[in-house]
LOMIFI-509903 format. One record per atom (N, C-alpha, C, CB): residue in three letters; x, y, z. Coordinates in steps of 0.05 Angstrom, whole numbers, plus 5000, padded with zeros to 4 digits. Each point is the difference from the previous one (the first is absolute). Glycine has a CB too. Layout:
residues N
alaXYZ;...
end
This chain:
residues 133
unk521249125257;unk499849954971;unk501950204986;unk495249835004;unk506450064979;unk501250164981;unk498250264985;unk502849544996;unk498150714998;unk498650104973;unk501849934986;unk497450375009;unk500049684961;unk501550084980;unk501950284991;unk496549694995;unk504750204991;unk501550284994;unk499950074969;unk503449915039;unk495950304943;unk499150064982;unk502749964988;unk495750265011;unk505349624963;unk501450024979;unk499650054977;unk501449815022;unk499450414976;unk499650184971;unk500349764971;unk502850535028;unk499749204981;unk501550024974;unk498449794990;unk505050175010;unk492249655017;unk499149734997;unk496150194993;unk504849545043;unk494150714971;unk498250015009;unk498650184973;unk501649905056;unk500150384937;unk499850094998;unk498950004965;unk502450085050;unk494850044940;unk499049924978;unk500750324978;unk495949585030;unk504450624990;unk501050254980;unk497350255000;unk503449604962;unk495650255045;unk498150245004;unk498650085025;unk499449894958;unk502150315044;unk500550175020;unk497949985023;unk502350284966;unk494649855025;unk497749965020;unk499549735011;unk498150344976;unk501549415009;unk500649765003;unk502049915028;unk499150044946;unk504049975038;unk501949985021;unk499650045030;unk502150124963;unk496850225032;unk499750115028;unk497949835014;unk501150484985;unk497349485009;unk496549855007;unk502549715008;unk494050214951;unk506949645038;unk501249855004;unk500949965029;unk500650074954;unk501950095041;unk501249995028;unk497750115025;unk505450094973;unk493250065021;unk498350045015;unk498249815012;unk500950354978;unk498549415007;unk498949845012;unk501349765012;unk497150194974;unk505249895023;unk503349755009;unk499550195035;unk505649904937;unk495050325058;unk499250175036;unk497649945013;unk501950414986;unk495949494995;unk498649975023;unk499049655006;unk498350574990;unk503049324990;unk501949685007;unk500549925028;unk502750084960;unk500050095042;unk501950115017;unk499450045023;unk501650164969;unk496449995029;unk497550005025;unk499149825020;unk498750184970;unk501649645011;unk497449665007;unk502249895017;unk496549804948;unk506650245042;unk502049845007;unk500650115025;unk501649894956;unk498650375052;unk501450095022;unk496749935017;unk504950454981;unk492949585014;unk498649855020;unk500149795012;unk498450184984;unk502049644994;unk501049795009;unk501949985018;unk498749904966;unk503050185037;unk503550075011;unk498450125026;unk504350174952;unk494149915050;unk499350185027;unk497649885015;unk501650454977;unk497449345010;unk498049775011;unk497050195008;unk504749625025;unk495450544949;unk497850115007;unk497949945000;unk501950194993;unk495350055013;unk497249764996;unk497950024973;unk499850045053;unk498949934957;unk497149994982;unk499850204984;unk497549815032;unk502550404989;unk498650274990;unk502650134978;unk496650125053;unk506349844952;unk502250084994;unk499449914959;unk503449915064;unk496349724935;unk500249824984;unk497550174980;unk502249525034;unk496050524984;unk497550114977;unk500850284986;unk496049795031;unk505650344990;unk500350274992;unk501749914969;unk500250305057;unk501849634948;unk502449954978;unk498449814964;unk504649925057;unk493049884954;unk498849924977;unk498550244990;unk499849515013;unk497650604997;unk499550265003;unk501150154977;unk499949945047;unk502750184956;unk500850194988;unk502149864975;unk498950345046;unk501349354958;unk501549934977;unk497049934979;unk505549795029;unk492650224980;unk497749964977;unk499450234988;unk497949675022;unk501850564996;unk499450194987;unk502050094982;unk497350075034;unk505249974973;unk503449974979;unk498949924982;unk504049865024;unk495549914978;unk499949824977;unk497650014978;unk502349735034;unk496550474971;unk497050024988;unk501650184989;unk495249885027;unk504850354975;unk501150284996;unk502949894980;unk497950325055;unk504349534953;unk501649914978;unk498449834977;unk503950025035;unk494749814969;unk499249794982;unk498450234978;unk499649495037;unk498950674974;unk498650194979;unk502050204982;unk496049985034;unk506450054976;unk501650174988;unk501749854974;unk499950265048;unk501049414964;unk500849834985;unk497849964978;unk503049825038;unk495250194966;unk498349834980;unk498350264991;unk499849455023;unk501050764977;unk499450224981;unk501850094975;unk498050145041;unk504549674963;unk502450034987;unk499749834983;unk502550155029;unk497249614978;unk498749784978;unk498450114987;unk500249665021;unk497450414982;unk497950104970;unk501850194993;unk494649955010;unk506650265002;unk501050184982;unk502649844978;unk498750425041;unk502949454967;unk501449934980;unk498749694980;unk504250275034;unk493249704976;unk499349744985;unk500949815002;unk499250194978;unk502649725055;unk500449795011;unk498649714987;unk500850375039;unk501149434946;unk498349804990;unk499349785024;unk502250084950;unk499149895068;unk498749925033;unk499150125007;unk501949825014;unk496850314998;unk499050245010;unk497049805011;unk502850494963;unk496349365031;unk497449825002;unk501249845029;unk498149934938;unk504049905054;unk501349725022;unk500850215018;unk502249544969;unk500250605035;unk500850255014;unk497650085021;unk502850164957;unk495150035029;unk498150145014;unk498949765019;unk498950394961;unk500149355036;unk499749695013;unk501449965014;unk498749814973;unk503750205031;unk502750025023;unk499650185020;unk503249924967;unk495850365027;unk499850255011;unk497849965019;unk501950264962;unk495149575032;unk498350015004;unk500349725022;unk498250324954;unk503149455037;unk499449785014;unk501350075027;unk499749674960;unk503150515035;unk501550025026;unk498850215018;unk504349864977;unk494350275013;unk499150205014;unk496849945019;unk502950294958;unk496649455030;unk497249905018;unk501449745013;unk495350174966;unk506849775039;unk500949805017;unk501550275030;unk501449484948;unk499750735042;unk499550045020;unk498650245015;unk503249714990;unk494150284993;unk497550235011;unk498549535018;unk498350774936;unk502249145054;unk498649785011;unk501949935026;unk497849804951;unk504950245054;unk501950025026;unk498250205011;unk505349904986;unk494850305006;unk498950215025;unk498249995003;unk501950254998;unk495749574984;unk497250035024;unk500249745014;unk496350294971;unk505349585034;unk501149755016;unk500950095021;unk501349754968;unk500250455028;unk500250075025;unk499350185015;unk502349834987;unk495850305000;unk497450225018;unk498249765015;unk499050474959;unk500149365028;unk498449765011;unk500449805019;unk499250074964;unk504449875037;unk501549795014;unk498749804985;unk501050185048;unk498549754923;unk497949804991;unk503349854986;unk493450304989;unk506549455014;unk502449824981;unk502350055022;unk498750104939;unk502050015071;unk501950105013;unk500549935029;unk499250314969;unk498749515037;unk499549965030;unk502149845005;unk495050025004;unk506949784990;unk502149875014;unk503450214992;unk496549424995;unk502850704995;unk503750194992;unk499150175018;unk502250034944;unk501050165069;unk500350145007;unk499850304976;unk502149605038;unk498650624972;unk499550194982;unk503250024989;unk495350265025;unk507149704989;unk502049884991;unk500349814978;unk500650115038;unk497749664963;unk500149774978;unk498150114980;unk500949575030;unk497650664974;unk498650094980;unk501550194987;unk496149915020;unk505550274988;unk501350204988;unk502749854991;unk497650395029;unk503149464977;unk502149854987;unk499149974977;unk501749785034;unk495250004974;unk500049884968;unk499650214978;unk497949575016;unk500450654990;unk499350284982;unk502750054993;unk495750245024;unk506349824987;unk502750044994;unk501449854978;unk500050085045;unk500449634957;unk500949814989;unk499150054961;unk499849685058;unk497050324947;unk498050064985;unk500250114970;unk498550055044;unk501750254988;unk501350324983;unk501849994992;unk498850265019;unk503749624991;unk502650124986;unk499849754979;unk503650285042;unk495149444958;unk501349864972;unk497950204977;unk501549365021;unk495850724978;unk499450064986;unk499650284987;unk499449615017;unk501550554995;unk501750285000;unk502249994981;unk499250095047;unk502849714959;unk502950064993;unk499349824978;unk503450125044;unk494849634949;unk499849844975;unk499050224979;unk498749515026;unk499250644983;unk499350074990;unk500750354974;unk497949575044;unk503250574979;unk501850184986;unk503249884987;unk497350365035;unk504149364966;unk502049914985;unk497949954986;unk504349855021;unk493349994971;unk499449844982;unk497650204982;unk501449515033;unk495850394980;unk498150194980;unk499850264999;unk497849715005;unk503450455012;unk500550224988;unk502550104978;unk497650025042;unk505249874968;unk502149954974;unk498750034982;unk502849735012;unk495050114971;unk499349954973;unk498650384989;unk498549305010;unk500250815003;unk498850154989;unk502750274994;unk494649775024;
end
């Protein structure tokens, strides 16, 4: 799988903590991809959702502390984005503690699709609903 590669001139929103959190969660993207590339397993695939949830908790709270502070007028639909994406994939990973839904893919066709997933709604998401704020 390809990574992504961070571009300042398409990604980048200007504020600084943000940014960083950003690319930081493009690295651990990046992650999912070179697993893939290395046909890794189970335990590899959980590790990498794992720690992109927890990222993602820890960024989403930092993002959306910024909103009330500046009185973000989305800040409602936004925080719903934050929230829906973040229990699709706390609902991947107990799928795959369970082997429950998962019983005909490989952990390959699973980490692909988490991949595919992540990067459209990662990269939609910092060009698009984040831009606005």
């Amino acid at each position: 799988m390809q990574a992504i590669i961070w571009d300042d001139s398409k990604m980048m929103l200007g504020i600084k903590l943000i940014d960083e959190q950003h690319k930081h969660l493009l690295e651990i993207t990046n992650l999912l991809a070179t697993t893939i590339t290395k046909n890794s397993q189970k335990k590899d695939l959980l590790y990498i959702i794992n720690k992109f949830i927890n990222y993602t908790i820890f960024h989403f709270t930092s993002e959306e502390a910024l909103f009330d502070k500046v009185n973000y007028v989305d800040s409602k639909n936004h925080k719903k984005e934050h929230s829906e994406f973040l229990n699709r994939f706390k609902e991947t990973q107990s799928k795959l503690k369970k082997d429950t839904s998962y019983a005909n893919l490989s952990v390959l066709d699973i980490a692909q699709n988490t991949y595919e997933y992540l990067v459209k709604w990662v990269v939609t998401h910092i060009l698009g609903s984040d831009k606005k704020y």
